[in-house]
N, C-alpha and C positions, 0 to 999 in steps of 0.2 A: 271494428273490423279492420280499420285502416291501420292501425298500431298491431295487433295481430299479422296482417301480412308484413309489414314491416321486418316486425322480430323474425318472421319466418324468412323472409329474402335473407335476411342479414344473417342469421345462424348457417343456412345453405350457403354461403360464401364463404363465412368462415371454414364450410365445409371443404371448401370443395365441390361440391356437389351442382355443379354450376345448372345443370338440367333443372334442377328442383326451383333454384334461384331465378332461373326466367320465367318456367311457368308461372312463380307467383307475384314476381314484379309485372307480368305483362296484365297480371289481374289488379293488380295496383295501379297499375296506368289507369286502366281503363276505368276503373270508380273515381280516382283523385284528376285524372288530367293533368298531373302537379308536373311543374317543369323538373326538379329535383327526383322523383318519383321515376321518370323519362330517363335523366341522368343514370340513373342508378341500374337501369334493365339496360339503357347502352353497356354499359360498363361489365355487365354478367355475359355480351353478347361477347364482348370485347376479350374477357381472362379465357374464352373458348378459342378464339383466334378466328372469330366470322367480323374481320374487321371489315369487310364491305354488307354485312347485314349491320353491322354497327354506326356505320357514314349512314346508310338509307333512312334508317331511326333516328339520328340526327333530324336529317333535313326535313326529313317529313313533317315535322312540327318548326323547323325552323328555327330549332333550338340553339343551331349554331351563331345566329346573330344574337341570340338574347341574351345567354350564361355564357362567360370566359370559361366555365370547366367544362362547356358543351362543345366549343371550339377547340378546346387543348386535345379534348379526346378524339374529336373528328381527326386533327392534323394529324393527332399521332395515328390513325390508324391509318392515314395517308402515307406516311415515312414505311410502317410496316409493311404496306404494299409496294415499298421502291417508288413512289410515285412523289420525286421530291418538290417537283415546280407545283403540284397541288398544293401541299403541304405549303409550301410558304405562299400561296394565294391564297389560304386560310386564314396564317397566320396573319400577315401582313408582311409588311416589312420596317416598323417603327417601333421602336421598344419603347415600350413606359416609362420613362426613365424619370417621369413625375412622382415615379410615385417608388423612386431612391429613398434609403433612409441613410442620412448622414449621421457616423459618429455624434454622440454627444448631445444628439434631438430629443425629443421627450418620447418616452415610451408609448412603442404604440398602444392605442384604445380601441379597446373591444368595443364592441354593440353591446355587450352584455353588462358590461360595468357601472357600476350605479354613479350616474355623474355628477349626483351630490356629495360624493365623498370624495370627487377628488378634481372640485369646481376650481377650486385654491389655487392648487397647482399648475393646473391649465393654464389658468389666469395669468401666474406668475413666469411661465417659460413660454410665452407666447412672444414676445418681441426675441426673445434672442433666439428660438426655435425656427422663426420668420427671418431671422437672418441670414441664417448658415445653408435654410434651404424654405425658400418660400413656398415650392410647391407639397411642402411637409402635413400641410392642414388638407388640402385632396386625399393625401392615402389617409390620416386618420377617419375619415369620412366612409372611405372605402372598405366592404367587407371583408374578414381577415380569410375567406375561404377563395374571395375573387382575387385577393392578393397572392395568393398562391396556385393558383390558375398563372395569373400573369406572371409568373416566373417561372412556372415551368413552360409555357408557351416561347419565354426568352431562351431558356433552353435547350427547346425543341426547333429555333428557327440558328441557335449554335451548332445543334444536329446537322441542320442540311446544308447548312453553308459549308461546313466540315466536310462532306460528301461530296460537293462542290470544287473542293480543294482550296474555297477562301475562306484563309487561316485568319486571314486579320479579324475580318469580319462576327465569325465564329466565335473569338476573343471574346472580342466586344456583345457579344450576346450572353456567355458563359458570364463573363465578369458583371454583367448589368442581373443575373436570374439572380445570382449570389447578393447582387447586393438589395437588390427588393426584399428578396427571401433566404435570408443568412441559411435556414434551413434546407436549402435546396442543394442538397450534398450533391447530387448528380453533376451540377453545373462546375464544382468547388472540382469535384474528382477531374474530370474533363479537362479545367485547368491547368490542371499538377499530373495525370497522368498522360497526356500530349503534349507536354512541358511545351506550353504557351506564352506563357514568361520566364525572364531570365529571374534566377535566385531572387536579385534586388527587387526586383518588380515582387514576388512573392508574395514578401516580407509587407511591403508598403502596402499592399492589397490587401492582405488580411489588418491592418494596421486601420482602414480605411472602413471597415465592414463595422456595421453597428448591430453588434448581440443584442444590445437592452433591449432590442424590439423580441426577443424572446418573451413567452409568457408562459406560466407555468399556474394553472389553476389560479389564477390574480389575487397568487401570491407573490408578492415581492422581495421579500426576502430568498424563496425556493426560485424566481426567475434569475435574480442575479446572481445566484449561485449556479444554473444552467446555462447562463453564459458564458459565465469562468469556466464551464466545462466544456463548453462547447466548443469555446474558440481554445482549449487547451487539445483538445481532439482535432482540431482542425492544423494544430502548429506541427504538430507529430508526420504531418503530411508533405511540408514544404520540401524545400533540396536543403537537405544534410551539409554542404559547402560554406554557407556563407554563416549560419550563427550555430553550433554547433553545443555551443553554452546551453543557449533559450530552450533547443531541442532536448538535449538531456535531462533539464528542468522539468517539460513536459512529460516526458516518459514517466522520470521519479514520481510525479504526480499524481498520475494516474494510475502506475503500479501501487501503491503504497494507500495511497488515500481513498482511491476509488477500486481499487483488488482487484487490478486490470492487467497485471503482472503478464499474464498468461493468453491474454486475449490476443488472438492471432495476430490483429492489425498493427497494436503495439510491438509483438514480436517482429513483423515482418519489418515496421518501421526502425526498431534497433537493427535490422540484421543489414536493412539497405545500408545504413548508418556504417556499419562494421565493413560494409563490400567496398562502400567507398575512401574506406582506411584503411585498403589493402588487407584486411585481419579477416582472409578467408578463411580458416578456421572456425572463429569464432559465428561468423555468418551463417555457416553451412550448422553449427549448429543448432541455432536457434531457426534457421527455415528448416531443416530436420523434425526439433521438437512439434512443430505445426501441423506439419502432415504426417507423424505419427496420429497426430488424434483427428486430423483432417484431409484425406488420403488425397482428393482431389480438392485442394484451395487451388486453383488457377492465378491467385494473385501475385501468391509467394513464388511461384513456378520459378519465374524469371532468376530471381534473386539466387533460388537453390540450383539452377541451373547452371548459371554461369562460376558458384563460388566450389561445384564438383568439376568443372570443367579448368579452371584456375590449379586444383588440386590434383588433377590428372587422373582423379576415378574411373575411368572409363566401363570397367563392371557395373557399377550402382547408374551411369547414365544409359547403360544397356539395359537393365534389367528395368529402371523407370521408361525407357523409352517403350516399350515393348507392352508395358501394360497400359499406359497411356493412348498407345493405336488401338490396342483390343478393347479400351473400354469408354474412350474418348475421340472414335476419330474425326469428329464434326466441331474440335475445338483446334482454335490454333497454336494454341501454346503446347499440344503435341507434336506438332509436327515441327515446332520450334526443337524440342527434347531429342526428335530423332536429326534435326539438321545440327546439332552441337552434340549428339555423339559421333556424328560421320566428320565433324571439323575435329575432333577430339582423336581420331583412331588415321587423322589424315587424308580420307577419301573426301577431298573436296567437291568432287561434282557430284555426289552423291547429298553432300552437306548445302550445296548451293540450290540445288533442285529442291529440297524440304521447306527451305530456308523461304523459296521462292513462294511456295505451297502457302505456306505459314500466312506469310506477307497478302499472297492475293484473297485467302480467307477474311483476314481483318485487317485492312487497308492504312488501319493507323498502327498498326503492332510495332512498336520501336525498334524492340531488341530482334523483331525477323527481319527490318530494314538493316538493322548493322550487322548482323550474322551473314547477311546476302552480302554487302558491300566485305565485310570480310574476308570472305572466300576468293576472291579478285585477289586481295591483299597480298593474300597466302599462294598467289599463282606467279606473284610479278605482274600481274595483268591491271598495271596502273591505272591508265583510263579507263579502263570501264572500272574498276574500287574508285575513282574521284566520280565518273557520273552516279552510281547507287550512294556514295556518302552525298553530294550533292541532293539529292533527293529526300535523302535522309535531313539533311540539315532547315529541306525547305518545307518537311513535314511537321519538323519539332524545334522551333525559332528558338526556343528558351534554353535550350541546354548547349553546353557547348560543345559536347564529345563529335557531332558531326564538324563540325569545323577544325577540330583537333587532329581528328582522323583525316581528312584533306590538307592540312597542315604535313602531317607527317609524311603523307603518299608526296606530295610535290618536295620536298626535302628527300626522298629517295630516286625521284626523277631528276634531283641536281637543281630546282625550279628557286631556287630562294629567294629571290621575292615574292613569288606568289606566297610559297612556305610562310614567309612573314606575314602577310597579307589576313590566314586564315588564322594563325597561330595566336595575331595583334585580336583577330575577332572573338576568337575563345578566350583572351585572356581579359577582355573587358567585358565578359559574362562569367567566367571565374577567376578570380585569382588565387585559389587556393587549392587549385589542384598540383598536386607533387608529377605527374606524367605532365600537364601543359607546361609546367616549368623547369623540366627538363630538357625538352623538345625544346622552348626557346633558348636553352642553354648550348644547343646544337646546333641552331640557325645561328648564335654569334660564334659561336667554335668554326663552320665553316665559312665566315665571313672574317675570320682572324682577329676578331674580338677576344681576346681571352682574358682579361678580367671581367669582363660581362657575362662570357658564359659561366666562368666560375662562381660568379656572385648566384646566378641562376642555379644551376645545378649544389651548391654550401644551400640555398632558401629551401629545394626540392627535399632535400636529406631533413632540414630542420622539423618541415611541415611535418616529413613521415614519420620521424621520431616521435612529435608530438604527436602522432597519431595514434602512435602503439601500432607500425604497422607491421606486418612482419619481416622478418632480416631478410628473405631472400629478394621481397621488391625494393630493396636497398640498393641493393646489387649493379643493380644497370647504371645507375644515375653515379653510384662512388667511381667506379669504370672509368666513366665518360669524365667526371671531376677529377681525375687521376691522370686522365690523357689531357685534358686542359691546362693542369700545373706542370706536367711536362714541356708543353709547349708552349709554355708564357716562362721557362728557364725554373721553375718553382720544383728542383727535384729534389730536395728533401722530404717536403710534403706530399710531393706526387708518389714518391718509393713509400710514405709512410700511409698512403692510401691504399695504394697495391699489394702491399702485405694485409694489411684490415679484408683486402677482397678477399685474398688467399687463407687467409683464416678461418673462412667460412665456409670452408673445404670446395672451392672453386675449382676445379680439373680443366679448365680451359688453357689449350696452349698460345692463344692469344695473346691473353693475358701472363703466363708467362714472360712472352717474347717481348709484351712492351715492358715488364720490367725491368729483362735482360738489359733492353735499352736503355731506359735510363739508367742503369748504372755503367753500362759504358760511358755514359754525359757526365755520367760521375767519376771519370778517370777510377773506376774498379771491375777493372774485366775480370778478375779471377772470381768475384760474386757473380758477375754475370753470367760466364762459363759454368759454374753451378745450376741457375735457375735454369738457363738454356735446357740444358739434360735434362732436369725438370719437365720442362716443355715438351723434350722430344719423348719422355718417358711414356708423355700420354697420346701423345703423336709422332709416332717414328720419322713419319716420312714429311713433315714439315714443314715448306719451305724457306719461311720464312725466320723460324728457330734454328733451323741448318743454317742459313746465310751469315747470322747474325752469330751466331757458335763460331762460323769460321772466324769472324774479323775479333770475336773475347780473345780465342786462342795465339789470332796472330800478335793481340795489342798485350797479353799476357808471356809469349814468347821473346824469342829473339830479333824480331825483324820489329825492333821499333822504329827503323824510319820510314816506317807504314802509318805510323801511329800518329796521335796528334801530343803535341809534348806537352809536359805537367801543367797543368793548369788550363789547359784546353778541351774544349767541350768539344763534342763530334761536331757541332754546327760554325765552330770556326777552324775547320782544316784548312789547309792550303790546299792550291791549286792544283794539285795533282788526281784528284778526282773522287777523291775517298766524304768529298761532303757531298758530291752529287749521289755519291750510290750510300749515304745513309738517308737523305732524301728518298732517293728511289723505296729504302728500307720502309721506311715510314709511311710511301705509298702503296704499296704492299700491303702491309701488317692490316691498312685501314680499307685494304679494296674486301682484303679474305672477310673483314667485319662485316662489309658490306653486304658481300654474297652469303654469309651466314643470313645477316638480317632479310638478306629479301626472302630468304624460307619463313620467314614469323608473319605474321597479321599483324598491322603496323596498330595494335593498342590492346592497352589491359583492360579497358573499361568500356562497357555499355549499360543508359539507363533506362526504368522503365519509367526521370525525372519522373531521382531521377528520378529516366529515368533517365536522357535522356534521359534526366534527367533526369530519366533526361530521363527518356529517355533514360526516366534514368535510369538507368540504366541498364543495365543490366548487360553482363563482360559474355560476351560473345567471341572472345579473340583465340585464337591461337597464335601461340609460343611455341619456339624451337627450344634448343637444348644451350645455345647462346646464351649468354652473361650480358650480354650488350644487348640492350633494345634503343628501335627507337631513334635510329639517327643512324645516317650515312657513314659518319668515320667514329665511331665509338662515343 
């Protein structure tokens, strides 16, 4: 009879059928008394959502001090009540950290394994197993079902510490579930998608995590083949930044060997991959592909959102936003959809209000923390974009895009040390981002560094080529490298930058006007009196192209002793006043930059780490029509 109800509860669950499932667990209680038996009709009361009839059924037997899976499910139906000081007076607050499995230990032992076949090998890995981690022979002892109670309990006390707002802490519990219980993807996502460490950290974590304690029917051969998968699934996850090789590696793996080509996650993992290389195209179409066959994946949302918003679709994020409110509006990643169409069509208080929406739905939502600090960005409204990126950075430690973004706000407040300050901090969590190394190629440009910046801004260009990124995020950085070599005397190079920008069918009269310039540095005002008209052709009214036209015309004319004589640059005229007012020029040409730039959101990138990792990321920004991002004087 007891195995008859058994199968019966258990078919009912599978079913669904939850009503059927308690009536005949409660009839199983009642004949077995079994504490398991107990377990199993909490857990039907539990998939209903009567988590306070589920706590009573607990206690009532006192089940919760006997079985670790009787206390996990108590806490957690405490967390589901909002009731988080319960929940960690369940839990506790000490993690088992005894019962760690380090790299390289002997695999763990079932209760079920016959321990005559594998007395030998015990024998044989017992000193050096005792070395690396002496409380190694506790968890073999240990049941493999209370092993995984205690890790999802570490978990769950990551949970509320999270809710808490202590991030350290949380860490420290995520990273302790994982490594008990390699299997405990919850704790592993939590890490990487609240990008809680930086890349580095990532890497060495998962480096640290011992699979063999995987077991697959005790076979050995099929277990160590689930770890190689396992932890190849799990590298697919990391931040895209720092080893980009290993990552690639993993994807071919899995597509090819295991016919995972198509599995969304891997999709989504290449596409974060492609956002973070600029190659929004390729992005959008591979989170495209996904939600054709998965209308609502909320995971990929982000990714697809930001690399239509990059692309200026503004239709297709109207037409997603809209079905998302009519058929989702109790998720946040809709109201994400509708606050990056209204930053997308320019209604920023419209875009900040959703954005906000989004954010107090799910408190840890990255890309609605940056989409909110954005819209600041996009107002001029500095301080308050550095308090929400601030926030943002203190939500998501690992990734660097918040400390990037406060980099660059304090760089259009004039602030350059602090600018350095935030820029130094991003760049020792990535160094391989082509926007952070642009940006400090700005902070030594206006600190009159310039082979410093230029070394920065030549490394930004190198990275994105190697990227396959696309030409036009080129764009800002050769700009900015083109006004560097101007200003460090480099005007060959600098004129043979500024045609490359112009190549690329740039219409900016900016840009024009600073190449007019340097070729008046070049003693060749009648080139430059061309470009100029150039200039005014797409901006009539000019000022800065008009000023600079008059002084080609005068230095191409008759009144050369206006001019600076052969072999003199505009920066060594004499004293008569004509180096001050190409200075003036110069200040000028880089204020209009400015005031361009403060129309843009000072960044291309946000992760969902990423995704921001980051945070990551996931690009929330909005762009003007600028050539120039990204930095105060070009």
């Amino acid at each position: 009879m007891e195995k008859y109800l058994r199968d019966w509860r258990q078919e009912a669950l599978n079913r669904h059928q939850y009503d059927t499932a308690i009536f005949v667990a409660d009839k199983l209680y009642a004949l077995t008394s079994d504490d398991n038996d107990a377990f199993w009709l909490a857990q039907a009361h539990f998939s209903t959502g009567n988590y306070n009839r589920t706590q009573a059924l607990l206690a009532r037997g006192n089940l919760t001090e006997r079985t670790p899976q009787c206390r996990y499910l108590a806490a957690h139906c405490s967390i589901k009540l909002g009731k988080i000081d319960e929940a960690l007076q369940t839990l506790g607050d000490k993690n088992p950290t005894h019962l760690i499995s380090a790299p390289g230990s002997a695999r763990q032992k079932l209760r079920h394994v016959d321990v005559n076949t594998r007395a030998g090998a015990r024998h044989n890995k017992t000193a050096s197993r005792n070395e690396r981690l002496p409380t190694s022979e506790e968890r073999d002892r240990e049941d493999v079902n209370n092993i995984k109670s205690e890790a999802g309990m570490c978990y769950l006390r990551g949970v509320c510490y999270a809710k808490q707002n202590s991030f350290d802490r949380a860490k420290e519990c995520y990273k302790t579930a994982v490594q008990i219980d390699v299997q405990c993807f919850e704790a592993f996502d939590a890490l990487m998608a609240n990008s809680l460490m930086s890349p580095e950290e990532e890497w060495k974590f998962l480096e640290s995590l011992n699979f063999d304690t995987i077991n697959v029917s005790n076979n050995p051969s099929l277990s160590q083949e689930a770890a190689h998968f396992t932890k190849t699934l799990y590298t697919t996850r990391l931040s895209k930044y720092t080893k980009p090789g290993e990552f690639a590696n993993a994807t071919e793996t899995l597509s090819t060997h295991y016919n995972l080509a198509n599995n969304p996650d891997i999709l989504l993992a290449k596409a974060d991959l492609m956002f973070t290389h600029c190659r929004f195209r390729e992005a959008l179409a591979l989170t495209t592909s996904v939600l054709d066959n998965d209308k609502y994946n909320f995971s990929v949302m982000p990714v697809h959102l930001a690399s239509l918003h990059e692309l200026g679709q503004k239709n297709t994020l109207f037409l997603l936003a809209h079905d998302l409110a009519d058929t989702n509006p109790s998720e946040a990643c809709t109201w994400l959809a509708v606050g990056v169409y209204y930053l997308a069509i320019q209604r920023i208080a419209e875009a900040r209000r959703y954005f906000s929406k989004a954010s107090m739905m799910d408190p840890h939502f990255g890309p609605a923390w940056i989409g909110f600090a954005h819209t600041f960005a996009a107002e001029g409204e500095h301080d308050q974009a550095i308090s929400a990126y601030s926030t943002a950075a203190r939500l998501f430690q690992g990734t660097h895009l918040p400390q990037l973004f406060l980099g660059m706000q304090n760089l259009q407040l004039n602030n350059l040390s602090l600018a350095r300050e935030y820029l130094k901090t991003a760049y020792d969590l990535c160094e391989t981002d082509p926007l952070l190394l642009n940006e400090m190629g700005v902070v030594y440009y206006n600190e009159g560094h310039m082979l410093d910046a230029i070394q920065f801004f030549r490394r930004a260009i190198q990275l994105a080529e190697q990227n396959e990124a696309e030409p036009d995020a080129l764009l800002p950085t050769r700009i900015n490298l083109a006004h560097a070599l101007r200003r460090d005397k480099q005007h060959n190079e600098a004129l043979i930058t500024f045609e490359e920008v112009l190549r690329h069918g740039v219409k900016d009269p900016a840009v024009f006007a600073a190449k007019g310039l340097v070729l008046m540095e070049m003693d060749r005002p009648w080139d430059a009196v061309l470009v100029l008209h150039e200039a005014l052709n797409v901006s009539p009214q000019d000022p800065m192209a008009t000023d600079l036209l008059n002084r080609a015309l005068e230095a191409s004319g008759d009144d050369s002793h206006l001019l600076p004589e052969a072999g003199q640059t505009a920066d060594s005229l004499d004293d008569d006043g004509n180096n001050e007012e190409i200075d003036e020029l110069d200040r000028r040409m880089h204020g209009k930059l400015r005031e361009i730039e403060q129309n843009r959101v000072a960044g291309r990138r946000g992760r969902r780490r990423r995704h921001a990792q980051g945070m990551a990321a996931e690009d929330l920004s909005q762009f003007g029509e600028s050539m120039v991002v990204d930095s105060d004087e070009g």
